[in-house]
C-alpha positions in Angstrom: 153.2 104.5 86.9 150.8 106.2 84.8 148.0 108.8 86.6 145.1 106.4 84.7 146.7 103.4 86.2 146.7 104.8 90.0 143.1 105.7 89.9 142.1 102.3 88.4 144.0 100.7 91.9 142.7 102.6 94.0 138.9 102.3 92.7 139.4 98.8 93.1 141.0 99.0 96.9 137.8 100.6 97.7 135.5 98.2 96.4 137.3 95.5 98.1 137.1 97.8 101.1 133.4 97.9 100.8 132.6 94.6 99.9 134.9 93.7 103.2 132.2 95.7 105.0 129.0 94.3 103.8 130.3 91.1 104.3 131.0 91.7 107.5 127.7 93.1 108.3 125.8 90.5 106.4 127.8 88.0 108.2 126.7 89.4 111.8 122.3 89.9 110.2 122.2 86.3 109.2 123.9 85.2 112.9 121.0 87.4 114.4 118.3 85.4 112.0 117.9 88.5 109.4 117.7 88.9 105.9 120.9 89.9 104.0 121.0 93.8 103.3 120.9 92.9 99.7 117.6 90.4 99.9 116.0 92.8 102.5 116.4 96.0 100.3 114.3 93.7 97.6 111.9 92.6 99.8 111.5 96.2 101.2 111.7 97.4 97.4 108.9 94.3 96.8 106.6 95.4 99.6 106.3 99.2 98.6 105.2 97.9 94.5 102.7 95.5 96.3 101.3 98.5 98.1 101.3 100.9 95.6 99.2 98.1 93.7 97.1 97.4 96.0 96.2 100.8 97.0 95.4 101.8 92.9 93.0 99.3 93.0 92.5 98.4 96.6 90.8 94.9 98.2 87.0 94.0 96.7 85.3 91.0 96.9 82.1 90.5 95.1 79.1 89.3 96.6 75.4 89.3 95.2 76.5 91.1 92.1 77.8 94.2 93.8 81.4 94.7 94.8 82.2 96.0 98.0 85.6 98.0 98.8 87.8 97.7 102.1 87.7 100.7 103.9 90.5 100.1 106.3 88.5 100.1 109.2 87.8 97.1 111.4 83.9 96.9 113.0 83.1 98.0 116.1 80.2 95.2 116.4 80.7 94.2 120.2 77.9 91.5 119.9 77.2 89.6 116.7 76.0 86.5 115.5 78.2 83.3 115.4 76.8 82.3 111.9 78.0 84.0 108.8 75.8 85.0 105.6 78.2 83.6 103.2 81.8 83.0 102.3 84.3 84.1 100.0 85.5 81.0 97.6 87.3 82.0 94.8 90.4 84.8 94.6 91.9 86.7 91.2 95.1 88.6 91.1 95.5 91.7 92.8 94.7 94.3 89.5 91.5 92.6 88.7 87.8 93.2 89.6 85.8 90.5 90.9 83.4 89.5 88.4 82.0 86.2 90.2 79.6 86.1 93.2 81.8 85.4 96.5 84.9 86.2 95.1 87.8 88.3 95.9 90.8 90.2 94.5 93.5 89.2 97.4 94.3 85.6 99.4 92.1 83.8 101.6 88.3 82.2 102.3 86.6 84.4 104.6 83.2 84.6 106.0 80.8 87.5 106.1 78.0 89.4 107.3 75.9 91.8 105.9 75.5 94.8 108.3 73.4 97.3 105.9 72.4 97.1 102.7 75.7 98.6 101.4 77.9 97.4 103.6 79.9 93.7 105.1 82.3 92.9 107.1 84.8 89.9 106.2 86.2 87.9 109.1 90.2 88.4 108.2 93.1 86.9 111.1 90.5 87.4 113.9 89.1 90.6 112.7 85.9 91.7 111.4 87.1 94.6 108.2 84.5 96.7 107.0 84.0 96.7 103.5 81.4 99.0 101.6 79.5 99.1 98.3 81.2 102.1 96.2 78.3 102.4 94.0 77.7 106.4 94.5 77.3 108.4 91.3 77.1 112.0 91.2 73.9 113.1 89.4 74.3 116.9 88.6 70.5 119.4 88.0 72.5 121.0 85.2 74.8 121.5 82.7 76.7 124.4 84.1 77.2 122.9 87.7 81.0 121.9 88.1 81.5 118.2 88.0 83.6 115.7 89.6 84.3 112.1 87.9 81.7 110.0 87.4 79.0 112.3 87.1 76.2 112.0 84.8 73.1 114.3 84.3 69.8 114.3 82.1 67.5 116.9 81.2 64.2 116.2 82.9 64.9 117.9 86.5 65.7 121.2 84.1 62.3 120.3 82.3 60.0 120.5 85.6 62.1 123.3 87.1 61.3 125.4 84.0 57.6 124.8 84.2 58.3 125.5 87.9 60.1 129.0 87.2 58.2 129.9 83.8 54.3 128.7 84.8 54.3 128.5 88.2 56.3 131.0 89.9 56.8 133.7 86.7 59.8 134.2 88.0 63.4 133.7 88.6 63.7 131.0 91.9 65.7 132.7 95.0 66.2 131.0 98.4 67.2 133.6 100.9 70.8 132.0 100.7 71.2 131.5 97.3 72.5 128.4 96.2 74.7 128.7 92.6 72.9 125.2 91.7 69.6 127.3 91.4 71.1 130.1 89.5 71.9 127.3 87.0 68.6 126.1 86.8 67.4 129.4 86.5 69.2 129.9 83.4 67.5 127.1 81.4 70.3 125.5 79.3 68.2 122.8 78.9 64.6 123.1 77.3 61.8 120.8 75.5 62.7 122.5 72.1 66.6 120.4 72.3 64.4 117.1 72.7 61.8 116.0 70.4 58.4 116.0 71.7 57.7 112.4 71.4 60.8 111.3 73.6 59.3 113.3 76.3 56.2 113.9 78.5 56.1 116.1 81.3 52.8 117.9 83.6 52.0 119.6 86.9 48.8 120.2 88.8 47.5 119.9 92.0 48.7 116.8 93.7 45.8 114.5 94.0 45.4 110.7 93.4 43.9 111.8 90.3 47.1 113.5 89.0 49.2 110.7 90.1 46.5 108.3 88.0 46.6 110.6 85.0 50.4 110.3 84.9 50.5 106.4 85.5 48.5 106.4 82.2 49.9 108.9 79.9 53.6 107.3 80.4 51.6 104.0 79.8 50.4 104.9 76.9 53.2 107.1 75.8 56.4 104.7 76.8 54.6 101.5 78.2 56.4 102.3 81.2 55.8 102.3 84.9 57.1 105.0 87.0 60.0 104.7 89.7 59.6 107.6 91.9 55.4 108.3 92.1 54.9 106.4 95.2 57.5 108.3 97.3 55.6 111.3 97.2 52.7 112.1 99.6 49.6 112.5 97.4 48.2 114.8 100.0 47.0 118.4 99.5 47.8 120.6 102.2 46.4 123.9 100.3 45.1 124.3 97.5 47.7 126.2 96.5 50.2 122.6 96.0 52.2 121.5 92.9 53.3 118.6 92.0 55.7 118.8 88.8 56.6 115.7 86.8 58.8 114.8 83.8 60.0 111.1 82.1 62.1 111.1 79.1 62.3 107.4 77.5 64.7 106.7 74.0 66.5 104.0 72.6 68.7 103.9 69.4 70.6 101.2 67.8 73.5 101.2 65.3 73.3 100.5 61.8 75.2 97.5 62.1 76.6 96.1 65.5 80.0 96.6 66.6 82.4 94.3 67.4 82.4 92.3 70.7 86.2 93.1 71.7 87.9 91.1 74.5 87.8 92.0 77.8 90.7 94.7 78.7 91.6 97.1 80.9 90.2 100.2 81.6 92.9 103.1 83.6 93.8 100.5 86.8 91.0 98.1 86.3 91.1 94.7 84.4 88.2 92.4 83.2 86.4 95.5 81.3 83.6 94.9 78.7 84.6 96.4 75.4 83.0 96.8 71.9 84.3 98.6 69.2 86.6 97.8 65.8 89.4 95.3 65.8 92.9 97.0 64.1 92.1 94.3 61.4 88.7 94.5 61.3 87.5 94.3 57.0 83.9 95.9 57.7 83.5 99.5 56.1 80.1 99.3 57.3 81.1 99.5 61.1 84.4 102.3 60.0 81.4 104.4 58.0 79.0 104.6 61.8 82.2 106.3 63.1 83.0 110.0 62.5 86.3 111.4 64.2 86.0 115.1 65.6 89.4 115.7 66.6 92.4 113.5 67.3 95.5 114.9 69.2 96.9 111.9 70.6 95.9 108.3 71.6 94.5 109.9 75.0 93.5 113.2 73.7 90.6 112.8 70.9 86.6 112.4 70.6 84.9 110.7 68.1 80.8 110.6 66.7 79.0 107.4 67.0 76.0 107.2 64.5 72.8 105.8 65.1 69.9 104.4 62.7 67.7 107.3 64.7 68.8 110.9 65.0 71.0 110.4 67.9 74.6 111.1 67.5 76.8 109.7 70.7 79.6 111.7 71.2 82.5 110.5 72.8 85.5 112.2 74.2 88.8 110.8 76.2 90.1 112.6 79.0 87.7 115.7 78.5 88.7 119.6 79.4 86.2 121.5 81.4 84.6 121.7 84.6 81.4 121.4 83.7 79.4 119.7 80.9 78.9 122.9 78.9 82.4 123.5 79.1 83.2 120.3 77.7 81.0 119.9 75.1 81.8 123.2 73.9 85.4 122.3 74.0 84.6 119.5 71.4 82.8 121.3 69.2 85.4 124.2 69.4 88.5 121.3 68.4 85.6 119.9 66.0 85.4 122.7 63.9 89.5 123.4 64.1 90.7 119.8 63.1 91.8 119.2 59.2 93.3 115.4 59.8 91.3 112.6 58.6 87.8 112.5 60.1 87.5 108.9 59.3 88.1 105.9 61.2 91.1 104.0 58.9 91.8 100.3 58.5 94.7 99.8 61.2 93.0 102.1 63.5 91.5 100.5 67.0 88.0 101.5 67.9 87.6 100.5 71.7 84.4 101.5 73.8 83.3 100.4 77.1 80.1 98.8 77.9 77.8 101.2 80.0 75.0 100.4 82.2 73.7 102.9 84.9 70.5 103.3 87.3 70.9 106.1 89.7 68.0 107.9 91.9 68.9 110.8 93.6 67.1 113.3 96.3 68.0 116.5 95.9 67.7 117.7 99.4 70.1 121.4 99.1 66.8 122.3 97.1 64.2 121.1 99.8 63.2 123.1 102.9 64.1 126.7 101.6 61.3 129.2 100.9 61.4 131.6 98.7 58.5 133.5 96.2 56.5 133.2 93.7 55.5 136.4 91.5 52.3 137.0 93.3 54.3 137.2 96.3 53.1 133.7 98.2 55.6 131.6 99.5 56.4 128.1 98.4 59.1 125.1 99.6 59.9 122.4 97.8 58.9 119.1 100.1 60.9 116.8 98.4 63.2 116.7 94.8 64.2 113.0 92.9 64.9 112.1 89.7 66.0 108.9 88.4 68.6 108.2 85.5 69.4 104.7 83.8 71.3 104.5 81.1 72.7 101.3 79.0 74.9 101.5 75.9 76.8 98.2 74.4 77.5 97.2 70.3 73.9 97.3 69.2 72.8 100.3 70.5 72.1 102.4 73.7 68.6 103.0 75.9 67.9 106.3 78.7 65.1 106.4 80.7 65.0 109.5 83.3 62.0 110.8 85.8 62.0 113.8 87.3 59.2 114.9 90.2 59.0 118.1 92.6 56.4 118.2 95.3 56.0 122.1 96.1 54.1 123.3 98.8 52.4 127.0 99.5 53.7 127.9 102.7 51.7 130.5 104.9 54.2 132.5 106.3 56.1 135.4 105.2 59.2 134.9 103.4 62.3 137.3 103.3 64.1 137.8 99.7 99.0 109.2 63.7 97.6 105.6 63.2 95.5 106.7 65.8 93.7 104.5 68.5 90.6 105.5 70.0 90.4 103.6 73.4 88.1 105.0 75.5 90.5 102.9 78.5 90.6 105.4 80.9 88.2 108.7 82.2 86.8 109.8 79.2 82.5 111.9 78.9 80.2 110.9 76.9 76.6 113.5 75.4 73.6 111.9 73.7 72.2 114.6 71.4 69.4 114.4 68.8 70.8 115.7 65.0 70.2 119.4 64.4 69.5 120.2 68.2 71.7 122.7 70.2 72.0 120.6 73.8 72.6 117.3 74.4 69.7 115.2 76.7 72.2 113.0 78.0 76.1 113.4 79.6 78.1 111.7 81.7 82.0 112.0 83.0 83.6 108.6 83.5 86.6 107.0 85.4 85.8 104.7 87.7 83.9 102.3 85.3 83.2 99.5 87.9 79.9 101.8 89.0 79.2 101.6 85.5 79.1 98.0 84.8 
């Protein structure tokens, strides 16, 4: 018998061994009321793909327009009330976002109670689950701090802290423990001659009711706009020695021509996105000529120029390089100026963009509290630091409004010292900057775009 032959038999004696054993076994799990090894191994194999999907995108529900997330955690309310605030009604598959009041990505109606203004709690098998708004943005003071994802930042803290450093203190700022935030803001990488005068308006003085009148009425008359963060400071003066520093910045732009309304897609792990953009099959060359490509390495490596009937350019780039904005934007312009492949958006080519709307107010308080000098050697704390940033951008256009105010107060004691596709689908930045200017006014790292919709 031939050596080929032999091995052949015995390969098959060993299957028939084995088969012998799993039998056997499956014979003895299903007398015991299990699963065979074969349907068990799926089902284990099945669990593990339902848990890595549910932990990319994770349980929300969606209730009064903002979605809440489950943190895990079940509430340790002893005593509550037996009547619940509202119920959950509808449910969507596991990858989507809730877009519809009361409604949930996973199985079940369940009632729920508010417990704080960003948190519920969902009565699930007998339990009350904790489940919290994830709405947090990081807002960074400038454009050399290091940046996480979804970051944005705007101009007008930089604005008041200059008048601060340059007017007020004539001086460089230094807390006794320096913070590197500061030494950014020392540095001044933003100033009013990257934004055009009439975007902007900006003033300090003594804070009296007066000032806080004078303001109401210039950004009034200036933007016909009301301010969001004047009434949270105390219009006291304490010495005559106080500043108060403020600064709104107001623009809006629209596109030539509108873009395209694209279906709703998905965006890294989340579905139901708002898009905009230019279909693959798209005939306008008036929506291909308000798109200028910078550079184009790959479907998830490129940035592209979106132009505006104003002077403001917005600059787009998927999965940016840098750690901070500066490092970013430099990085564009650096590929920018390197890349000889067509710098036009082609018939064929996708132009996707998310929808982006944004309102954050932030307290700096690692900048409140810390004396430190001014030239003439008095010593001042900042009482309290905000500023506010919203932020829209859709096919006809885009709109920023930003306020900045710093109370400062003089203390009295001593101080020590291919066909390419440009979807913007997953974590891309974005810079608003006016035509010939060297800084943007606007940026923004995104890639969680839920807290941006």
């Amino acid at each position: 018998m031939k050596k080929s032959v032999k091995i052949i038999i015995c390969i098959f004696i060993i299957l028939i061994i084995i088969g012998g054993i799993i039998f056997l076994i499956d014979y003895n799990r299903i007398t015991n009321n299990k699963a065979p090894l074969i349907m068990s191994f799926r089902k284990e194999n099945n669990s593990n793909e339902d848990k890595v999907t549910n932990k990319e995108v994770g349980k929300i529900v969606k209730v009064d327009g903002i979605l809440y997330y489950d943190t895990g955690k079940e509430s340790t309310i002893k005593e509550r009330c037996g009547t619940v605030d509202g119920q959950i009604s509808t449910n969507i598959p596991t990858n989507e976002i809730p877009v519809e009041d009361n409604q949930s990505n996973f199985p079940g109606k369940y009632g729920y109670q508010y417990v704080t203004k960003d948190t519920i709690e969902l009565h699930i098998e007998e339990k009350w689950i904790v489940f919290k708004a994830n709405t947090q943005i990081n807002t960074t003071l400038t454009l050399e701090d290091k940046i996480k994802d979804n970051t944005i930042w705007c101009g007008t803290f930089q604005l008041i802290w200059n008048d601060l450093k340059n007017d007020l203190a004539k001086q460089d700022i230094k807390f006794e423990q320096q913070l590197e935030v500061v030494d950014n803001l020392n540095k001044e990488t933003f100033k009013t001659k990257d934004l055009s005068d009439k975007y902007y308006y900006k003033k300090y003085g003594t804070p009296t009711a007066e000032l806080k009148k004078e303001i109401e009425k210039a950004i009034k008359d200036k933007f016909n706009e009301k301010s969001d963060i004047l009434d949270d400071f105390e219009w006291v003066v304490k010495d005559k020695g106080d500043y108060f520093l403020y600064a709104m910045l107001k623009k809006e732009f629209q596109f030539n021509k509108a873009f395209e309304e694209l279906e709703k897609g998905k965006f890294a792990n989340y579905e139901n996105v708002n898009y905009f953009g230019i279909e693959k099959d798209s005939e306008s060359d008036e929506l291909r000529a308000q798109v200028k490509v910078l550079y184009y390495n790959s479907k998830d490596d490129f940035s592209i120029k979106l132009k505006t009937k104003q002077e403001d350019e917005v600059i787009l780039c998927k999965n940016p390089k840098g750690n901070t904005f500066n490092e970013i934007y430099t990085n564009i312009a650096g590929q920018s100026n390197n890349y000889q492949g067509n710098k036009n958006i082609q018939k064929g080519e996708l132009l996707k963009v998310p929808n982006i709307k944004v309102n954050e107010k932030t307290e700096f308080t690692d900048l409140e509290k810390k004396p430190f000098l001014f030239a003439n050697g008095d010593t001042y704390r900042i009482e309290k630091a905000l500023q506010t940033i919203q932020f829209e951008l859709d096919r006809t256009g885009g709109k920023i409004k930003s306020e900045a105010g710093m109370m400062v107060r003089k203390e009295s004691a001593v101080m020590i010292d291919e066909i390419r596709e440009f979807a913007l689908d997953d974590t891309f930045a974005i810079f608003l900057i006016e035509d010939g200017k060297d800084k943007p006014y606007f940026a923004s790292k995104i890639s969680d775009i839920t807290k941006f919709q």
